[in-house]
C-alpha positions in Angstrom: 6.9 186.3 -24.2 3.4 187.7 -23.2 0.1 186.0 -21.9 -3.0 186.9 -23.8 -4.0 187.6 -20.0 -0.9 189.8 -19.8 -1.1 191.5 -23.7 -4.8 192.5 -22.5 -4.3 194.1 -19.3 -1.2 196.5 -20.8 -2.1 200.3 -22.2 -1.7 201.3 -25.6 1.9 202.8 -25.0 3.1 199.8 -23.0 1.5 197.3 -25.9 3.5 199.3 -28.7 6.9 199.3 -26.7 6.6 195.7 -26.4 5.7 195.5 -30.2 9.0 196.8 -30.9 11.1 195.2 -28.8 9.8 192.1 -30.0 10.1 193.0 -33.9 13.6 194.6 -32.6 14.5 190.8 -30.9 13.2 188.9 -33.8 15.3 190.6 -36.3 18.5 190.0 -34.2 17.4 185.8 -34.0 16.4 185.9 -38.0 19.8 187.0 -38.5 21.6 185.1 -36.2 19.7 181.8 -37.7 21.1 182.7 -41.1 24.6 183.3 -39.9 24.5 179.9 -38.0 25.4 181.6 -34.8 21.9 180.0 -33.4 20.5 177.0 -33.0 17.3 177.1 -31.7 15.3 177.2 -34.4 11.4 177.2 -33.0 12.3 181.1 -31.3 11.3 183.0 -34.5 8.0 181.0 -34.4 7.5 181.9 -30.7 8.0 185.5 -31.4 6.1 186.0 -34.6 3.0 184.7 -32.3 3.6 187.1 -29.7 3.6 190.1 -32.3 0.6 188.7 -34.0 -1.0 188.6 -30.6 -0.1 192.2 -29.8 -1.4 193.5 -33.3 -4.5 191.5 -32.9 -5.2 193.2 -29.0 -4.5 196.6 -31.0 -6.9 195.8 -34.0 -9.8 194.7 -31.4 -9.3 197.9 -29.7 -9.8 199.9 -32.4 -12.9 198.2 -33.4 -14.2 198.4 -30.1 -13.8 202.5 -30.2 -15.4 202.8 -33.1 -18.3 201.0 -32.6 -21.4 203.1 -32.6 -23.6 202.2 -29.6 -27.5 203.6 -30.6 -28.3 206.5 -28.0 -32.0 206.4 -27.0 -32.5 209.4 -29.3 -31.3 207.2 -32.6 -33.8 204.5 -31.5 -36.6 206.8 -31.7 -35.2 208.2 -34.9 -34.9 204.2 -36.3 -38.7 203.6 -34.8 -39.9 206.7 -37.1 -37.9 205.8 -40.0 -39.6 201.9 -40.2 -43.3 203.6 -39.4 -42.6 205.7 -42.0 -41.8 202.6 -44.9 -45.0 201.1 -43.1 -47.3 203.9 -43.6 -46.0 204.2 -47.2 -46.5 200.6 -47.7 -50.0 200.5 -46.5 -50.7 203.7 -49.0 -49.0 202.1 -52.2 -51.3 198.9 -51.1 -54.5 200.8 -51.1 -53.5 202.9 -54.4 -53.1 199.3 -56.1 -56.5 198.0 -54.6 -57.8 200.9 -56.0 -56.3 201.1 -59.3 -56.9 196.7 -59.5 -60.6 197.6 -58.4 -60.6 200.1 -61.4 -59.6 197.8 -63.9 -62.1 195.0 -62.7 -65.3 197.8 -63.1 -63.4 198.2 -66.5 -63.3 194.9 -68.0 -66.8 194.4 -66.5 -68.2 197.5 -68.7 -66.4 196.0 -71.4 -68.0 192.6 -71.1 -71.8 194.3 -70.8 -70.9 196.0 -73.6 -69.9 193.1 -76.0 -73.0 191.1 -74.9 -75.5 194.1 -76.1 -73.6 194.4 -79.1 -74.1 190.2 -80.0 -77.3 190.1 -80.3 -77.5 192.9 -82.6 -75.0 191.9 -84.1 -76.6 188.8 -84.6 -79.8 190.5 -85.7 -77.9 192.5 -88.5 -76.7 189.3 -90.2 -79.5 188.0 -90.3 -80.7 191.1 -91.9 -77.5 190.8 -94.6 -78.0 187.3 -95.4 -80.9 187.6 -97.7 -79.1 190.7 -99.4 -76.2 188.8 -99.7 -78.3 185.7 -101.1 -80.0 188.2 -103.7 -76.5 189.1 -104.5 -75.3 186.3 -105.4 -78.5 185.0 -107.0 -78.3 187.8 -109.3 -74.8 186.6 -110.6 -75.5 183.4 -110.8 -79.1 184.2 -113.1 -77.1 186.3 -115.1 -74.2 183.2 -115.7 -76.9 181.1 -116.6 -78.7 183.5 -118.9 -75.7 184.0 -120.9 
């Protein structure tokens, strides 16, 4: 059995031969265990630890390779790509202030207008009211006349 110490200072070639002679080791104990030519039973436990530690070291490894370390180049291009989003932030922000600013001036007309158009409004009912009086006046003579 191997040190993690041990398992990480080996090469790849040296970590898979040892790989296989565990799995090759721990085959012959499973089946001796079965047969009952063994007794120590704790060995398969011992050995399935040491390959787990081996595949482990390999898996880490390959992670390690493929990590992508940003060159100085792919910084710039990262700094450009976030002033870029900023830039087009600040411009949808100002087309919004704009088009909010619009719609304010808008509602304002709108208000002006509706208070010219009360007190004429206001002026033509007043204006209705005495033909609408004479109106009904006129029906109401005629219901009593008849």
């Amino acid at each position: 059995m191997l040190s993690i110490k041990e398992i990480r200072s080996l090469s790849d070639k040296e970590l898979n031969k040892e790989l296989i002679k565990l799995k090759k080791e721990l085959l012959k104990i499973t089946y001796e265990l079965k047969t009952n030519q063994r007794e120590d039973t704790d060995k398969p436990k011992k050995f399935r630890r040491s390959i787990a530690q081996i595949e482990t070291e390999f898996s880490q490894r390959q992670n390690m390779s493929a990590v992508n370390v940003p060159t100085a180049d792919k910084k710039k291009e990262a700094e450009k790509g976030t002033e870029d989003i900023k830039e087009n932030k600040k411009a949808e922000a100002e087309k919004t202030a704009e088009s909010s600013k619009k719609v304010e001036e808008k509602k304002d007309e709108k208000k002006a207008d509706s208070k010219e158009k009360t007190p004429e409004a206001k002026e033509e009912s007043k204006e209705d009211k005495p033909k609408k009086e004479g109106f009904f006046k006129k029906l109401t003579s005629k219901k009593e006349d008849k």
